[in-house]
C-alpha positions, 0 to 999 in steps of 0.5 A: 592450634599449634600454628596460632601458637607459633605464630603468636611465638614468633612474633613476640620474639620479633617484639622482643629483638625490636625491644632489645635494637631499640634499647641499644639504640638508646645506650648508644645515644646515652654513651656518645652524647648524640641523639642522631646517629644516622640520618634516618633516626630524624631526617630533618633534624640530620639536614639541619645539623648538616647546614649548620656543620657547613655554617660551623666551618665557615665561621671558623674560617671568618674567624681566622681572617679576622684575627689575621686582618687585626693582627695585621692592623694592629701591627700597621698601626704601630708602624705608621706611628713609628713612620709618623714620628720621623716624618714630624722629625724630620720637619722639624730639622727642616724648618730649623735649617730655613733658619739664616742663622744656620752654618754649613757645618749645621746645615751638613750635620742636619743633612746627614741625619735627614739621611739616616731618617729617609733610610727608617723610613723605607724600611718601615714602608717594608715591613714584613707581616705575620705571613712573611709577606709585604705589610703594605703592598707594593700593588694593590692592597690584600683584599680580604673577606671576613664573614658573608657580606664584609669584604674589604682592604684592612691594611691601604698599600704602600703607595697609600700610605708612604706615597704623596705628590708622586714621591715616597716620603722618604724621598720627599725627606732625602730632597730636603736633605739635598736642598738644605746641603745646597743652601737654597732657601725656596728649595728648603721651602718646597721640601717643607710643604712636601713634608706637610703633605706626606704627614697628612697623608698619613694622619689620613691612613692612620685614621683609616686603618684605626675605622678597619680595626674598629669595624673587625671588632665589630665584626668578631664581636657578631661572629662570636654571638653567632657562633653561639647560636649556632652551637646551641642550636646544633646541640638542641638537634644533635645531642642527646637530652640524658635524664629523658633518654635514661628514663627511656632507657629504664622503660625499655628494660623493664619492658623487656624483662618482663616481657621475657619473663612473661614469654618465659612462663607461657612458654613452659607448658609441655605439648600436651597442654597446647593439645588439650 
């Protein structure tokens, strides 16, 4: 008799100190805000919230990216706009010192400021980014990755952009100046022809760095929506559901105090009344 008692004691102390872990338990999950807390309160929900921190850290690497690659397509743009603007000038002094009515005075005026065009010109094409780095690379352009499957060159290189016919535009613009100096009229001709080429070619880069920066919006826009998802997602495994974990918690404590209230009462009766 007394051993079946002691035995129903200890395990009702072993109910209670169960009770007791698993309301504390539920506090900590109501008080960080996190229903998991090991990996064993839910092992498949822990393996899926452990993929998703992974996918979380990526995003905000691709994120970062991609507002570097806007940052740095948005900066191109104004200066090719910029490059572009003394190219047509350029041209335009050109085409006005073909003219037969122009005197050497003028013709060395129009050079001089052919000149200081070229002299823009190379410093835009060296212009230096956000990164302290080269905008438009001297090699190869940067090659950039900004999600799982887009990878690609937001901003062509120099040679792309200010290059054409194997010369810089500012030296296409630099011969211009020599042969309006010079007087020679086929010369002057050649010059023009080049400058129509480098103006070209960047309307080309211009076009083609607005599609990048067209694609990274694009871009940012579906990472964003996916990073939603994720978090919601996360936070449906992860988090703690507080008006079904309070009530559960309400539960418990009740059960345990009644419980102790209950072991309290049987466990007044003296030895005496367990032997009789």
């Amino acid at each position: 008799m007394i051993n079946a008692t002691g035995n129903r004691m200890t395990r009702e102390i072993a109910r209670q100190s169960r009770l007791t872990q698993d309301i504390a338990q539920t506090e900590i999950q109501v008080s960080t805000g996190q229903r998991i807390q090991r990996a064993s309160d839910d092992p498949v929900a822990s393996a899926r919230v452990a993929a998703l921190r992974t996918a979380q850290a990526n995003d905000s690497a691709w994120k970062a990216n991609i507002e570097l690659g806007r940052t740095l397509t948005a900066q191109a743009d104004g200066i090719l706009k910029s490059a572009s603007d003394l190219l047509g000038r350029a041209r335009e002094l050109a085409l006005a010192a073909s003219s037969e009515t122009m005197t050497p005075a003028d013709r060395t005026s129009i050079s001089v400021e052919l000149n200081a065009l070229a002299g823009e010109l190379d410093a835009l094409a060296a212009s230096q980014s956000s990164l302290g780095e080269p905008l438009f690379a001297n090699g190869s352009a940067r090659i950039m990755r900004f999600d799982g499957n887009s990878l690609f060159t937001p901003i062509p290189s120099q040679a792309a952009l200010f290059e054409s016919g194997g010369r810089s535009a500012a030296q296409h613009i630099r011969d211009a100046a020599t042969a309006i100096d010079a007087g020679s009229a086929p010369t002057i001709s050649m010059s023009l022809t080049a400058l129509d080429g480098a103006i070209d070619q960047m309307a080309t880069s211009q076009a083609q760095i607005g599609i990048n920066a067209a694609r990274l919006d694009r871009i940012s826009e579906a990472r964003a929506d996916r990073s939603i998802s994720i978090a919601a997602e996360r936070s449906a495994l992860e988090d703690t559901d507080l008006t079904t974990a309070i009530a559960r918690l309400n539960a418990q404590t009740i059960t345990l105090e009644a419980a102790q209230a209950a072991f309290a009462r049987i466990n007044r009766r003296t030895l005496f009344d367990i032997l009789g």
